[in-house]
Steps between C-alpha positions, in 0.01 A plus 500: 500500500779510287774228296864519516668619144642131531186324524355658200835501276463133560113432465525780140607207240233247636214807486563639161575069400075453680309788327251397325548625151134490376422713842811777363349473153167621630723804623648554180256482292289734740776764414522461167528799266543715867746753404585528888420313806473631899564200667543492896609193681436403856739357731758466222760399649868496339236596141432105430171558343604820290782303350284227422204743357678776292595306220134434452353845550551871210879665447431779744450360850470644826492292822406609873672254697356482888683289781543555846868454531718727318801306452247282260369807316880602409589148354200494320613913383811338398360239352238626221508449171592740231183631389352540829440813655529415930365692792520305849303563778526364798176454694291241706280399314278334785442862650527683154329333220307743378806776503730217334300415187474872389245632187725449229541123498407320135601196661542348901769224525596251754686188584484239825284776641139432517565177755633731762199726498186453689165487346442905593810604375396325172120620516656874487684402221244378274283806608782706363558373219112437421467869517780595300454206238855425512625182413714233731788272418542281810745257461666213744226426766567218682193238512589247785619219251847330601664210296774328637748224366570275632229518780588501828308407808447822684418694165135524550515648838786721429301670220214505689651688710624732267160568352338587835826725572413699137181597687668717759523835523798605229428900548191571333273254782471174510582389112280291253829257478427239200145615491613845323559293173055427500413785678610811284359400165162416623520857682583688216238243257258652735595859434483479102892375386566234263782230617733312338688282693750232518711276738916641571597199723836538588675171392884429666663232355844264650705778448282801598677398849564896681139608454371108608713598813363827554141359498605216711598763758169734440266209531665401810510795669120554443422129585648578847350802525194361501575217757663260265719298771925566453526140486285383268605816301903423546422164323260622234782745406777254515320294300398761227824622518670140396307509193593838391853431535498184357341656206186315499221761633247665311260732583148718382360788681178609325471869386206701324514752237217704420452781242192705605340758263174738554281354247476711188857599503666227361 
């Protein structure tokens, strides 16, 4: 599957705003005294993660960026920073994997990927990078946790909802959803990495109203997807909506970080 520029324009201040810093200071310090880096980043998007990531990582950078859709991979082209060196490819990674990693990577990347996969995608993934001893920087998995303010009384099954809809098939079979954020440590514990990792909740505040909106909408439309009744949906919306615009709604959507490094590298 793939996100509108829009979508992620919107989403980029409240990422970079959630990553956990001690999980990015694992990365830097991992690179330290590197005098280059080979760093390739999967489904990246409009470059998200590389923006948030360079300024972290040696002088001399260069970045494989891999995404499906190629208007993405241009805005990301367009978007690099100065000292990194871009290549885009655009590939699926569900059929590709293998092919899209390469065996010149110092360093795999991702963000708000790992909760679309399924459970085999991710096996191959750890297999790979168990074999090559590469390290992972995973960042922005979402963990099933919802705050909402003020509550409302169709919240619980509307998010409910929502987490069994993050369980259906997203491209890559049907996807671990908010049990991503558990299940890929452990895997790659299991395989010999160390993990450092951290909580990036996305926090929206009264006046973070156009992206409150847009997950108003999103939640919705999986909510009904999954049988969620239009009426009980019209009010829950209505009702969520009255807050935002009033400026009185807050909201939390849990995220994971994780930094994983073959043990002995570090």
């Amino acid at each position: 599957m793939s996100f509108s520029a829009q979508w992620l324009a919107l989403r980029e201040p409240y990422d970079q705003a959630a990553r956990n810093e001690t999980v990015l200071d694992a990365v830097r310090k991992a690179f330290a005294g590197h005098a280059a880096v080979r760093v390739c980043d999967l489904g990246c998007g409009t470059g998200s993660t590389m923006r948030a990531v360079a300024p972290l990582l040696p002088a001399r950078q260069d970045w494989r960026l891999l995404d499906n859709d190629a208007a993405l991979l241009e805005a990301a082209q367009d978007a690099a920073p100065t000292m990194c060196e871009v290549t885009t490819v655009q590939v699926d990674l569900a059929a590709d994997l293998r092919r899209a990693l390469g065996d010149d990577t110092d360093l795999v990347t991702m963000s708000a990927l790992l909760d679309l996969v399924s459970v085999e995608w991710l096996d191959r993934l750890v297999a790979i990078l168990a074999i090559s001893g590469r390290p992972l920087y995973a960042a922005l998995s979402y963990d099933g946790r919802v705050g909402l303010a003020p509550a409302c009384r169709h919240d619980d099954t509307v998010i409910a909802a929502v987490n069994r809809h993050q369980l259906t098939d997203k491209g890559f079979g049907p996807a671990l959803g908010p049990q991503a954020a558990a299940t890929a440590p452990d895997r790659l514990r299991r395989q010999g990495f160390a993990i450092q990792e951290g909580r990036s909740d996305w926090s929206f505040g009264p006046s973070d109203r156009a992206i409150q909106l847009e997950m108003l909408a999103g939640w919705a439309g999986a909510a009904a997807e999954m049988g969620v009744g239009s009426a009980l949906l019209d009010d829950w919306v209505a009702e969520r909506r009255a807050h935002v615009e009033a400026g009185r709604s807050q909201m939390r959507v849990g995220h994971l970080d994780f930094f994983a490094a073959p043990i002995g590298t570090r």
